[in-house]
C-alpha positions as CSV (number, residue, x, y, z in Angstrom):
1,X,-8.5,-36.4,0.4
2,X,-5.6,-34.0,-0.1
3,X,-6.3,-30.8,-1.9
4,X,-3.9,-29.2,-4.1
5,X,-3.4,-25.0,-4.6
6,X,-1.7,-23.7,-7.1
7,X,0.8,-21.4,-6.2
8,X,1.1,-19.0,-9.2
9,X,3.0,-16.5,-7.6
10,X,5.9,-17.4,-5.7
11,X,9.6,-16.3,-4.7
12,X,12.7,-18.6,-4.7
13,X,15.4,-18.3,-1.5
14,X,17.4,-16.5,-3.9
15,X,14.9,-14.1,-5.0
16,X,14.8,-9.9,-3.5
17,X,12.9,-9.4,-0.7
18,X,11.2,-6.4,-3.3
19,X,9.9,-9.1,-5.6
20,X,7.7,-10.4,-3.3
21,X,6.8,-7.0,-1.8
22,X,5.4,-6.3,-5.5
23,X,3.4,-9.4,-5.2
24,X,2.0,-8.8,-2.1
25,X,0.9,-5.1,-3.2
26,X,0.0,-6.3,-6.7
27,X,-2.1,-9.3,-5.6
28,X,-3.2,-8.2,-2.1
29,X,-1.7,-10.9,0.1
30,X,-0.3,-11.0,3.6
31,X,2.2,-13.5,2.4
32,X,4.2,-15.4,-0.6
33,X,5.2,-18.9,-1.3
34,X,8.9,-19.6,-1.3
35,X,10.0,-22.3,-3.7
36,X,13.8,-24.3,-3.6
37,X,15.4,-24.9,-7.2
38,X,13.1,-27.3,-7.7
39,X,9.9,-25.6,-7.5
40,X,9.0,-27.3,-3.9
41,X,7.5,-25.0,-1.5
42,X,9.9,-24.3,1.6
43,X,7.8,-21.7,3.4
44,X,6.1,-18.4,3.3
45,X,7.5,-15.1,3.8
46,X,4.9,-12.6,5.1
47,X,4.3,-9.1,5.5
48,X,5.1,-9.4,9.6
49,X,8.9,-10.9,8.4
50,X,9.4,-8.1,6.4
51,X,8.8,-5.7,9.0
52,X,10.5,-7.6,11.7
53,X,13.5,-7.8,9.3
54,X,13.0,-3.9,9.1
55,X,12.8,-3.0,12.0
56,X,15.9,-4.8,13.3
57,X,18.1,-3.3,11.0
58,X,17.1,0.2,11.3
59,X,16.8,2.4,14.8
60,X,12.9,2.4,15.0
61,X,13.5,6.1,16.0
62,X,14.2,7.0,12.3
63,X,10.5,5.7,11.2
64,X,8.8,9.5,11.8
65,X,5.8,9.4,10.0
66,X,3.1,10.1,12.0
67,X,0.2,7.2,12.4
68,X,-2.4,9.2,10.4
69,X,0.3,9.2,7.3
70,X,-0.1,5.4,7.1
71,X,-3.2,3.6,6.1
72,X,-5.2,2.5,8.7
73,X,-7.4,-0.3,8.7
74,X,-10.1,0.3,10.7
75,X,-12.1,-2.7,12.3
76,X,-15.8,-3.4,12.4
């Protein structure tokens, strides 16, 4: 039996990278639907591709806060 999940928030290809930023911060997700013209899922763009994108187009060297000045999660 196939089960169906709405995707209420989502981002089309054409979309700003912010919009889904906003969703993810809003909704507290890892990741957003991507939809074509249509409304048909294509993939997900998640928190990790943002960073990776990021981090590629800036020298890593200019990211100088120190670990403490970013939210940790701490496990257990």
């Amino acid at each position: 039996e196939d089960v169906m999940i709405p995707m209420k928030e989502t981002v089309s290809l054409d979309e700003r990278v912010q919009k889904a930023v906003e969703i993810m911060f809003e909704k507290g997700v890892d990741g957003v639907p991507v939809v074509d013209e249509k409304g048909s899922p294509v993939g997900i763009l998640c928190k990790l591709d943002i960073v990776r994108e990021l981090a590629r187009r800036a020298p890593l060297k200019k990211i100088e806060k120190e670990v403490k000045e970013v939210r940790v999660k701490m496990s257990g």
